[in-house]
N, C-alpha and C positions, 0 to 999 in steps of 0.2 A: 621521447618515446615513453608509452605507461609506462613501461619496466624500469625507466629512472625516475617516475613518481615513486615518492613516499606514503602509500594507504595506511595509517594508523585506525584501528579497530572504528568500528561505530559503536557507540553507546547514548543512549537516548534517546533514539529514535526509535518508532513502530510504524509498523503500519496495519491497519485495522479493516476488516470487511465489516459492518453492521447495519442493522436494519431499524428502520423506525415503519411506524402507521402513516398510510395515505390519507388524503381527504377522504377518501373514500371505504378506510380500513383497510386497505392491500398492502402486504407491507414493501418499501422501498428501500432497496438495497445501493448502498454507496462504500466508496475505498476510503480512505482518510490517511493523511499522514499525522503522525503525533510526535511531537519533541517535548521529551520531558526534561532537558535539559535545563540549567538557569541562563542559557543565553541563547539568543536567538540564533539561526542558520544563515546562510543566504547563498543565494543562485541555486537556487534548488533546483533541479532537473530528475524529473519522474521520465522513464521509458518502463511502458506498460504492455503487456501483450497475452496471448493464451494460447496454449499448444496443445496436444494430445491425442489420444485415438477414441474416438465414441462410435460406436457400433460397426467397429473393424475399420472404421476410416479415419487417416491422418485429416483433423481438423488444427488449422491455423485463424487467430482473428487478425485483424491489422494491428500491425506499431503503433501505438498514442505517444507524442511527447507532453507532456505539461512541464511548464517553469514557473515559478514562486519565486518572486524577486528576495523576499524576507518570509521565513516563518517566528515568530517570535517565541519568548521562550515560555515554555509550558503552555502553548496553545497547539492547535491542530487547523488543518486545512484539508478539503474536500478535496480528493483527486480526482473525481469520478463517480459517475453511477455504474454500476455494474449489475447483467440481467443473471440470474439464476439458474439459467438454460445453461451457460458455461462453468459453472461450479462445478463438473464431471471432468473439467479439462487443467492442466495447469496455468494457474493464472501468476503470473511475474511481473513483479514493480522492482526495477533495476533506477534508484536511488544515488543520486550524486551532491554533493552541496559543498560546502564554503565557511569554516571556522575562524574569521581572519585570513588567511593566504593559503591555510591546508586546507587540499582534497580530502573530503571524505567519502565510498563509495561502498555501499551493498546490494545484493540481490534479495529481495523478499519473494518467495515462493508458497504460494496457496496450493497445497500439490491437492490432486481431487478428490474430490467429496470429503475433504478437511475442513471444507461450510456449510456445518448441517447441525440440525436444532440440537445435537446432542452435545457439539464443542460450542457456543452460545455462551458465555458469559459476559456481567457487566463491567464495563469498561467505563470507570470512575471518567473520565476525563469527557467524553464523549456522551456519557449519560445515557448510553443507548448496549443493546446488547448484541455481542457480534466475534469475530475471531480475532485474536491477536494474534501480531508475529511481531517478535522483536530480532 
């Protein structure tokens, strides 16, 4: 049962909304996981989704699952693009992975309009500029 898993904190990990230039100058918005840890993760399991009300209506997107058999350590991997249309909603990356034989598990929460040009800084790891949540 979870309640006899042992959840020991997360530390290391982020996860980041940011935006780079299109071919075309538009700019293109992606999720990223980041471990800054010095050891790699594994069995990573991303559940992704977005909830909230916009213009008086309960808006729901779909469930995503992604899995990352390894992330290594001090790299990032792409979870996703993500459209701008839903930054007014809660966007949630529910985080699971694998230290050797211990669970590790968090929720990351973009609550809305928390990604907007004014929370926008750079994010050394990723080179690009965007929102962190650790």
């Amino acid at each position: 049962m979870k309640k006899d898993i042992d959840f020991n904190p997360v530390e290391g990990i982020s996860v980041a909304v940011a935006t780079s230039e299109g071919d075309t100058g538009e700019p293109i918005w992606n999720v990223y996981l980041l471990n800054y840890n010095a050891h790699p993760i594994d069995n990573v399991l991303i559940s992704s989704k977005g909830y909230g009300v916009l213009d008086g209506n309960e808006v729901k997107t779909s469930v995503l699952r992604h899995m990352f058999e390894q992330v290594e350590a001090k790299t990032f991997v792409q979870i996703e693009p993500i459209d701008p249309a839903i930054f007014h909603i809660n966007n949630e990356y529910w985080v699971s992975y694998y230290i050797g034989k211990q669970i590790f598990d968090k929720k990351f929460v973009f609550v809305p309009d928390s990604i907007t040009e004014e929370n926008l800084i750079e994010i050394g790891m990723l080179q690009m500029k965007g929102v962190l949540h650790s």
